[in-house]
C-alpha positions in Angstrom: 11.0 4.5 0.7 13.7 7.2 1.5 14.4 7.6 -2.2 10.7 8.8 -2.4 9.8 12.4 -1.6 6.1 12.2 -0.6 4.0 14.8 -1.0 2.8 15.8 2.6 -0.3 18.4 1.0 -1.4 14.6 -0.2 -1.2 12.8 2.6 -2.1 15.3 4.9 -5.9 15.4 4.0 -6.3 11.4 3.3 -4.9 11.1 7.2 -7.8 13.7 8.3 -10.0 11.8 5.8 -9.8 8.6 7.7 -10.0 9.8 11.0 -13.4 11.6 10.1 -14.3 8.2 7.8 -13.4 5.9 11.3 -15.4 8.6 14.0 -18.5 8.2 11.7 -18.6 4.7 11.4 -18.1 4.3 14.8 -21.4 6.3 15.2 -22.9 4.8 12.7 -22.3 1.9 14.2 -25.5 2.1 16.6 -27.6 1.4 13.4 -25.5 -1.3 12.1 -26.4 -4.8 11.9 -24.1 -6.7 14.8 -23.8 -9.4 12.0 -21.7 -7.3 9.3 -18.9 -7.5 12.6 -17.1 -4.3 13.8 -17.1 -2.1 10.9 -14.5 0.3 12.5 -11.9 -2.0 12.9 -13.0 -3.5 9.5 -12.0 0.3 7.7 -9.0 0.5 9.9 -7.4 -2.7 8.6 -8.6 -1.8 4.9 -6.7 1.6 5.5 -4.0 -0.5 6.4 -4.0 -2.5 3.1 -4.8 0.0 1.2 -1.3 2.0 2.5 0.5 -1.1 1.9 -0.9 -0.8 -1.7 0.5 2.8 -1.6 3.4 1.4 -0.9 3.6 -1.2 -3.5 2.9 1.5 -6.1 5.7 3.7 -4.9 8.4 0.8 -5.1 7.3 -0.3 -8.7 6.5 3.1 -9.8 3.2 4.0 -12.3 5.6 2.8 -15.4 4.6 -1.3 -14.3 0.8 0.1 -14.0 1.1 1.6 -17.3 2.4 -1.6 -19.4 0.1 -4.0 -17.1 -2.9 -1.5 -18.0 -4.5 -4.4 -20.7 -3.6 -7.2 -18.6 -5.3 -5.6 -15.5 -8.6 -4.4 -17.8 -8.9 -8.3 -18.5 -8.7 -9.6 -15.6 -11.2 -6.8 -14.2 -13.8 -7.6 -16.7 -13.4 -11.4 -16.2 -14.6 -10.9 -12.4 -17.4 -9.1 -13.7 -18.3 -11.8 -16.1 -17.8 -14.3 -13.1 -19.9 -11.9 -10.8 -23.0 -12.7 -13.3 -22.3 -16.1 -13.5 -21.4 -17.3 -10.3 -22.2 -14.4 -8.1 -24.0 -14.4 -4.7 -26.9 -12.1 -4.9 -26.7 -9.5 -2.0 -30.0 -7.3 -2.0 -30.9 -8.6 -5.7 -27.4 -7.3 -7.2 -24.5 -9.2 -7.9 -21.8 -6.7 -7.1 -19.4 -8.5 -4.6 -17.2 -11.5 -5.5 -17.0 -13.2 -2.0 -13.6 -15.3 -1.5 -13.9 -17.7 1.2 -11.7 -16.8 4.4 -11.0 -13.2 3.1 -13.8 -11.7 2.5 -16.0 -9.8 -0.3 -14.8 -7.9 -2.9 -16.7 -5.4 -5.5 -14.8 -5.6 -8.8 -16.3 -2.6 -10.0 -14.6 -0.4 -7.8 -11.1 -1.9 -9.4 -12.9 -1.4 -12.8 -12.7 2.1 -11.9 -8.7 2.2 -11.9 -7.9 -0.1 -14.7 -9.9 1.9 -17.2 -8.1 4.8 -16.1 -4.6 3.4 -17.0 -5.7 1.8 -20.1 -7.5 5.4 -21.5 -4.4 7.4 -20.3 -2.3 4.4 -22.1 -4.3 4.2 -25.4 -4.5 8.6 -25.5 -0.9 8.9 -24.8 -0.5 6.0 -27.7 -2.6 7.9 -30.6 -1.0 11.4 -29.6 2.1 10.0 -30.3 1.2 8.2 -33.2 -0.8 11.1 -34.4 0.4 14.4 -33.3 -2.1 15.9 -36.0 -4.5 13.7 -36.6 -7.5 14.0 -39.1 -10.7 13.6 -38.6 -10.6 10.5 -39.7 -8.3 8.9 -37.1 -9.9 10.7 -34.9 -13.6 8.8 -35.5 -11.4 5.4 -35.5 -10.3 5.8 -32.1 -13.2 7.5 -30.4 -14.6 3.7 -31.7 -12.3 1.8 -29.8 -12.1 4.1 -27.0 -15.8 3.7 -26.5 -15.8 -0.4 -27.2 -13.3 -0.1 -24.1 -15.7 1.3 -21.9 -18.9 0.1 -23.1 -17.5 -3.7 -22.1 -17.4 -3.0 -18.3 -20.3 -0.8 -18.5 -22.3 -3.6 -19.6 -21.2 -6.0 -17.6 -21.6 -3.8 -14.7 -24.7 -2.5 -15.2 -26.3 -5.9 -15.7 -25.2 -6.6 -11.9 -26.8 -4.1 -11.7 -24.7 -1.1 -10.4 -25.6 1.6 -12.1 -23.7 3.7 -10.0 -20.7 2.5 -11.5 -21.8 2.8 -15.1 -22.2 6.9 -14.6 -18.7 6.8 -13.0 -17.4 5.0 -15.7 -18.3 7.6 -18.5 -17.4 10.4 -16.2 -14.2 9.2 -16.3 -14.1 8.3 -20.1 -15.2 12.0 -20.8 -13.2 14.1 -18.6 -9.7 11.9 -20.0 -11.0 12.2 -23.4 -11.5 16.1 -23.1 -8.2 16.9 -22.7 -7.2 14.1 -25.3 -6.9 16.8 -27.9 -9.6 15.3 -30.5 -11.7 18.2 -32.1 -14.6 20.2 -30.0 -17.0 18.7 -32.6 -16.9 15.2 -31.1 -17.9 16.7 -27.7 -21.0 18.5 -29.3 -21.9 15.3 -31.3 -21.6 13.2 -28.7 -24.2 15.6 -26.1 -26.8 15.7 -29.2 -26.7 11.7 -29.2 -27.0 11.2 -25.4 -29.5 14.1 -25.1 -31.6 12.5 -27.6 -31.4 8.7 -26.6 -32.1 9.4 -22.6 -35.4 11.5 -23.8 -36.3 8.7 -25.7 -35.9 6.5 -22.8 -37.4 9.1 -20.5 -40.4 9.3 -22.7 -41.6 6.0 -22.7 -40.3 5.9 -19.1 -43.1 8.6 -18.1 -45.7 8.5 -20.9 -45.6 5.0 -22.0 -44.9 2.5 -19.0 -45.8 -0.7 -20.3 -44.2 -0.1 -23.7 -40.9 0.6 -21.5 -41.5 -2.1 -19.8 -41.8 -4.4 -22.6 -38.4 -2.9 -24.5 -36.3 -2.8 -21.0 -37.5 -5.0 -18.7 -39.3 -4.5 -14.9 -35.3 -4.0 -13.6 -34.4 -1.0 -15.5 -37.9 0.5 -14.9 -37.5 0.3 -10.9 -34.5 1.3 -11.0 -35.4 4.8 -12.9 -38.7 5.2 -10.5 -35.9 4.9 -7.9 -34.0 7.2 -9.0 -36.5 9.7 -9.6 -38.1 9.5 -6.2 -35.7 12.2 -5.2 -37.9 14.8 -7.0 -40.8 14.6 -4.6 -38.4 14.2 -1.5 -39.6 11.0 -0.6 -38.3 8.1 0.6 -37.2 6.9 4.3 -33.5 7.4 3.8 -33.6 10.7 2.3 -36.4 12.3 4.8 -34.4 10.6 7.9 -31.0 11.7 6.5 -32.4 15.6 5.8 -34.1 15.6 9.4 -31.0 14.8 11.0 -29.1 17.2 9.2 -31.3 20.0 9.5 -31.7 19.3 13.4 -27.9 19.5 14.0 -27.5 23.1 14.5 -24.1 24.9 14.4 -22.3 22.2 16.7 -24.4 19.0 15.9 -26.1 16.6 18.1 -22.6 15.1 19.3 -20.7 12.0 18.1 -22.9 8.7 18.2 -25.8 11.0 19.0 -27.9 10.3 16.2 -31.7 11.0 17.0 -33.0 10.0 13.5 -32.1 6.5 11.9 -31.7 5.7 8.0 -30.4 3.0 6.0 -27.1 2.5 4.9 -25.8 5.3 7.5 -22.1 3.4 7.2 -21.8 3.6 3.3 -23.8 5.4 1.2 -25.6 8.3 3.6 -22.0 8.4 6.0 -21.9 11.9 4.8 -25.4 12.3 6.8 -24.0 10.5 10.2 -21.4 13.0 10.2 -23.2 16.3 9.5 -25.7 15.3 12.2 -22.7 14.9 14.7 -20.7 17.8 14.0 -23.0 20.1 12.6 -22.4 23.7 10.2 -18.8 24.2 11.7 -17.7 20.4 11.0 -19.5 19.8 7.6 -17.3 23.3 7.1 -13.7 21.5 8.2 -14.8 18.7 6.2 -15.3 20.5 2.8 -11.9 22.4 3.3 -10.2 19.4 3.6 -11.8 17.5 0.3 -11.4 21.2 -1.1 -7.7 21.2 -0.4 -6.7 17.7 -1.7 -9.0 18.4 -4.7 -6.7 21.9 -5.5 -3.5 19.7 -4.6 -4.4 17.2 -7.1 -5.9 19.8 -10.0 -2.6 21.8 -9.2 -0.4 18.7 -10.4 -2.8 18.7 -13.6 -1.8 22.6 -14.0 2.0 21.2 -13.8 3.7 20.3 -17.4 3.4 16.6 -17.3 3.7 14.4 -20.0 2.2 11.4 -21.4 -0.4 9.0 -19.5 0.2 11.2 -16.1 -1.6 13.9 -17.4 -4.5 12.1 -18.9 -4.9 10.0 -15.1 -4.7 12.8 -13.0 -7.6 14.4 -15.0 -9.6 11.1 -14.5 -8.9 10.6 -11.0 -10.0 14.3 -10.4 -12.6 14.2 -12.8 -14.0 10.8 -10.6 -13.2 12.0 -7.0 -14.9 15.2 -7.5 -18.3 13.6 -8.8 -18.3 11.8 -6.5 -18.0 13.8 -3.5 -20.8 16.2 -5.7 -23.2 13.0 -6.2 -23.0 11.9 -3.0 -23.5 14.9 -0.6 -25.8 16.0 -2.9 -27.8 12.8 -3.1 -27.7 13.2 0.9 -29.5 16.8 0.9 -31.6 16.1 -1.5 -30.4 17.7 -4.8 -29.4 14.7 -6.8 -30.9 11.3 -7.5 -30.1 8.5 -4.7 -27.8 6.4 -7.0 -25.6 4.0 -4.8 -22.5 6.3 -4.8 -19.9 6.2 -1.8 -18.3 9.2 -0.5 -14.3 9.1 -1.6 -12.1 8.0 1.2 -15.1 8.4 3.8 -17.7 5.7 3.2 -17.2 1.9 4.6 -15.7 -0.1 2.4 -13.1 -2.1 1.6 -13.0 -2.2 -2.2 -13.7 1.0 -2.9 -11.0 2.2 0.2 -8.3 -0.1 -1.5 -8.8 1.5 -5.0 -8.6 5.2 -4.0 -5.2 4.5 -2.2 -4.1 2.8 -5.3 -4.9 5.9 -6.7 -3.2 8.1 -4.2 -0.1 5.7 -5.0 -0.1 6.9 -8.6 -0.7 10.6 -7.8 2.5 10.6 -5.2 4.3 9.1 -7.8 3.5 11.5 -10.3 4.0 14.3 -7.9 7.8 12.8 -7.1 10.5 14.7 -8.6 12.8 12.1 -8.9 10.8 9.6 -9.9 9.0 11.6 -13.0 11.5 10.7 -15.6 10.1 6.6 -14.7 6.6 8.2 -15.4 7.2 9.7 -19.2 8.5 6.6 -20.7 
């Protein structure tokens, strides 16, 4: 490790992150189920893999993540495949692969980093194949690009985890945007989508059964699900807004939470926190995510070449949606869709994958180790 220079304005934040992500879970942990074990020691020793992960990545640089990229993207879509067929349904989804005497893992939260490195690995490819390339090429490897992502997105979403899916494509257009391929592909593209969801919206609202008949009951609950938000009903989203709006300037106080909601330790943390702290800790919380979110769209500014330019796009692209869907989601201003808060949610997939990705960022930030990054 001492010939790595680590970038202290990226640590600095994920060590504040996981001190607020371990003090909400432990207040959440009045609401938690005494079967799912001690959840606080549970994200301490996942933040303890997940630096040994950082570690690994530091020793064998991004370079061995960049030629594995195809190999890892195989294996990642053969646990999904495995999840559908030999998957333990948890709440009628088959999202985690459970591994006797370890534990459960979600492979789509790994999906997530594997389709990064093999984007940022196929982009850097074409650019260097074809510095000016026509049209032409151009359609041919939006096609493959798209076959690559569409393979775990279907996979994934028959789990279902649609979640996932969005985060997926978020990630496929924000590395693609700064891919270099013409403007027109991005305007195409938005006509397409625009037109296919109102399709699907359209039957969706004005012809149930016919929707119904062409998607299936599962897509359709899933949509009314997600489109509860609009009327602001709903036990977790009325809960998690009371006990926000009831927290004043200081909060209620930690593991003082007068209002209880489902899935306080994952998917509404953001809510357990708020209600604890209140305006002036939801405040320290956003200048931290704020600050590693500058840190990391400073090091996109920087004149990097190759893949590390195209990841560091994705990973922002990814972590900032995220922390968007999912706070938002929380107050009410966004669909409840099943997306964690980066870094702050339980979890031990989902922790394990963003350190990966911290890995690759402090190696790209690394002065000496950038010439290992361009090849």
């Amino acid at each position: 490790m001492k010939k790595h220079k680590l970038d202290f304005s990226i640590l600095v934040p994920i060590f504040l992150l996981a001190i607020i992500s371990i003090i909400s879970i432990q207040s959440a942990s009045i609401y938690t189920s005494k079967s799912l074990g001690n959840l606080v020691i549970k994200q301490t020793v996942w933040y303890f893999i997940g630096g040994i992960f950082v570690f690994i990545v530091l020793k064998y640089k991004n370079t061995f993540l960049y030629k594995n990229s195809w190999f890892l993207y195989i294996i990642g879509n053969i646990l999904l495949l495995g999840l559908l067929l030999f998957g333990t349904p948890v709440n009628n989804s088959k999202c985690w692969l459970v591994i006797p005497g370890i534990g459960s893992i979600q492979p789509s939260e790994f999906m997530k980093v594997f389709i990064m490195l093999v984007l940022a690995t196929m982009i850097h490819n074409f650019r260097s194949t074809y510095p000016n390339s026509s049209i032409k090429q151009e359609a041919s490897f939006i096609v493959k690009t798209l076959i690559v992502i569409l393979i775990p997105s279907i996979l994934t979403f028959l789990q279902p985890d649609t979640g996932a899916v969005v985060i997926y494509f978020v990630i496929y257009f924000c590395m693609m945007f700064i891919s270099g391929i013409r403007a027109r592909w991005f305007i195409l593209s938005t006509i397409v989508i625009v037109l296919i969801i109102s399709s699907i919206l359209a039957l969706f609202f004005f012809k149930e059964n016919s929707f119904i008949h062409i998607f299936g009951t599962s897509l359709y609950y899933r949509l009314d699900r997600i489109f509860d938000w609009k009327n602001g009903s709903g036990l977790q989203l009325e809960n998690a807004l009371a006990a926000i709006g009831s927290s004043g300037f200081l909060g209620h106080g930690f593991k003082n939470n007068p209002i209880y909601f489902p899935e306080a330790p994952t998917d509404f943390i953001f809510a357990i926190y708020a209600s604890n702290f209140g305006f002036l800790g939801v405040l320290i919380f956003f200048l931290i995510i704020i600050y590693l979110d500058i840190q990391i769209i400073n090091l996109c500014h920087k004149k990097y070449i190759g893949r590390d330019k195209y990841i560091l796009v994705g990973i922002f692209g990814m972590l900032v949606f995220q922390q968007i869907q999912n706070i938002g989601m929380t107050i009410g201003l966004f669909p409840i869709m099943g997306i964690t808060l980066p870094f702050i949610s339980y979890g031990g997939s989902s922790l394990v994958s963003y350190m990966l990705l911290i890995g690759i960022i402090l190696n790209i930030s690394n002065k000496k180790n950038r010439k290992y990054n361009y090849k």
